[in-house]
N, C-alpha and C positions, 0 to 999 in steps of 0.2 A: 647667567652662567659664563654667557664668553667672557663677557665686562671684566670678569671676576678672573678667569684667568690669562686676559688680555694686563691685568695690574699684575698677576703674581709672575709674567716674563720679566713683565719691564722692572719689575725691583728684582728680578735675579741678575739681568742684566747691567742693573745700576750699582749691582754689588760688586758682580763681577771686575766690573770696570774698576771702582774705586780700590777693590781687594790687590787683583793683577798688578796696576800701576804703582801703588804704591810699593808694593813688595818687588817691581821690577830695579834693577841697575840705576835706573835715573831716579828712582825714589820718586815720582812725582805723578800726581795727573794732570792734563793735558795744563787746565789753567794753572796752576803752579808751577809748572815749566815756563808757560807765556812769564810769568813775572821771580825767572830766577831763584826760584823754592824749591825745596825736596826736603822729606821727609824722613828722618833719622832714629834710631833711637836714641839713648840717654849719652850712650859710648860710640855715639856718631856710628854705629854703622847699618846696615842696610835692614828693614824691618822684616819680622820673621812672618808667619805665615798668619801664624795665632794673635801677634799685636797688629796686623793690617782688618784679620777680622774681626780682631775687640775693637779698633780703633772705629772701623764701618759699624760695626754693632751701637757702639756707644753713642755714637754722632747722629741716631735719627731718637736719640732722649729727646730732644725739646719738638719733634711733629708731635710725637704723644703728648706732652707739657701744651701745647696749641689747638691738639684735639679738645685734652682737658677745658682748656680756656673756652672755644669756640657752642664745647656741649652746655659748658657753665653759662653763659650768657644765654645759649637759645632755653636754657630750664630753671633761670633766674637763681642761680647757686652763688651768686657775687662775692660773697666769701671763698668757694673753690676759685673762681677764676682768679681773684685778686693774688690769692698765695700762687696758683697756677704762672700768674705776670711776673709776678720775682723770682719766682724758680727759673723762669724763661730768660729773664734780664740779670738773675748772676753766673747764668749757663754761658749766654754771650758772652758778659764782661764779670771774669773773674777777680779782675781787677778791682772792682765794689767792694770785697771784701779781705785787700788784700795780698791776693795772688799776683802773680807775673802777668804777662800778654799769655802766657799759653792758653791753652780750651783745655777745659775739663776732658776731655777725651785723651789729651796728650799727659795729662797728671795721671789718669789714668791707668793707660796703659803705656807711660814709661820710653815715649816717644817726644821728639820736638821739631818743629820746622824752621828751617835752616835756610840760609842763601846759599844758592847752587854755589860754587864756586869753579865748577868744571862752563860755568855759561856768562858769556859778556854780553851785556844789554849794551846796546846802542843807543 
């Protein structure tokens, strides 16, 4: 029982974080900042409340898509896992079929990431 909601802080908290930052002024969480990114929407401006949480919502598709994989191999379903691997691997790279560098998350809901241009790397 703690286990249980010793996990359900920590992914409120891992929401929070990704939710907060991205919707904050700098557009960014912490590692996208280190490498001069932020997150925009389609008309470059700062994202709203509801595309930072579809954006977090949508972006933990491929743990379930890995769950899938992981059940299918330990229950000999190799068929689920196999399709389960290329749902995983056009998730990453949209580009297999296509699409720009964005993530599916950003086709999504209508966001893209950007180079800061308010920050100068050295």
């Amino acid at each position: 029982d703690d286990l249980i909601i010793l996990a359900i802080i920590l992914q409120l908290l891992g929401a929070g974080y990704f939710i907060a930052l991205q919707k904050a002024p700098q557009g960014a969480t912490i590692g996208k900042a280190i490498f001069a990114l932020k997150t925009l929407t389609k008309n470059n401006q700062l994202l709203t409340l509801k595309q930072s949480l579809s954006r977090y919502l949508i972006g933990l598709t491929p743990w379930f898509g890995k769950l899938v994989l992981i059940f299918s191999i330990i229950t000999n379903h190799y068929q689920i896992g196999f399709f389960s691997l290329i749902a995983i691997a056009l998730w990453y790279e949209p580009k297999l079929i296509g699409l720009s560098k964005k993530s599916v998350h950003d086709y999504l809901t209508g966001t893209k990431v950007v180079k800061n241009p308010d920050v100068t790397r050295r």
